[in-house]
N, C-alpha and C positions, 0 to 999 in steps of 0.2 A: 151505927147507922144513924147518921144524918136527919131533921125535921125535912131538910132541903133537898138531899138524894131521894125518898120517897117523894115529895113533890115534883122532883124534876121526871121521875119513874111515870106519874102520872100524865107528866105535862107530856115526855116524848111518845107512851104510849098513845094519849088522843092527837099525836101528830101525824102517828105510824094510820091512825083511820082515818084522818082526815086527808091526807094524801091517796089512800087505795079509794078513798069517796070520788073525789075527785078524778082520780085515772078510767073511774068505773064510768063517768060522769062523762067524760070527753072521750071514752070507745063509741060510746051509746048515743052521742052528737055525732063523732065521724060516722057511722051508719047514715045516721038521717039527713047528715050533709050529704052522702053518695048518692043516697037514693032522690033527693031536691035535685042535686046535678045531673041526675039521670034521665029525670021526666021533662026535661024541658035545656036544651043547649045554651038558651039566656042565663040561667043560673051553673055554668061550667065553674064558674069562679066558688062555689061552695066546694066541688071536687079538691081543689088545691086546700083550700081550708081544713077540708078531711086530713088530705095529707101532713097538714101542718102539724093539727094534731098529735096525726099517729108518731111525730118527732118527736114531740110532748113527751108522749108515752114510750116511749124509748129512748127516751134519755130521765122520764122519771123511776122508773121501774130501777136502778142499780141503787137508787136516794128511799127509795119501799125498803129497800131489801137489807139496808145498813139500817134503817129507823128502824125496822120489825126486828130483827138479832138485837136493838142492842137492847129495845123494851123488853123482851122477852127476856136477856138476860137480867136484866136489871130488876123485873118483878121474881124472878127466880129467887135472885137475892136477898131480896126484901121478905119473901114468903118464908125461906130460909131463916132469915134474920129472927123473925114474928114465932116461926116454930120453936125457935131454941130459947123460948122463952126471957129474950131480953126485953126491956124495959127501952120505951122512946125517950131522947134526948131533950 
């Protein structure tokens, strides 16, 4: 086990949150872009915006779900590695 696969383990797990931040982050704007477009017909152009979004998020959600497996496997590893008592490179 690698200085560099445990680094990279760390780097892809804060990507796997920084991406679900993110998705969480752009549901919670498409709401309040609905509800702008809702109160007032001037602001219909936020509605589409909302929708844009929710593209975002459906097409980010399959790039969650390959980053979350493979951190998950890869601290698995690592935790593995740490338990059987080897020594870092």
């Amino acid at each position: 086990m690698t200085a560099s696969y445990r680094r990279w383990t760390v780097v892809i797990t804060w990507a796997a949150v920084v991406v679900a931040v993110l998705m969480a982050f752009a549901l919670v704007m498409s709401i309040v872009f609905l509800v702008w477009a809702d109160q007032d017909t001037r602001n219909a152009a936020y509605g589409y915006l909302a929708l844009v979004l929710w593209v975002g998020i459906a097409a980010g959600v399959p790039v969650l779900i390959a980053v979350t497996i493979s951190a998950r496997d890869m601290r698995r590893r690592v935790r593995e590695w740490s338990r059987a008592g080897n020594t870092a490179f």
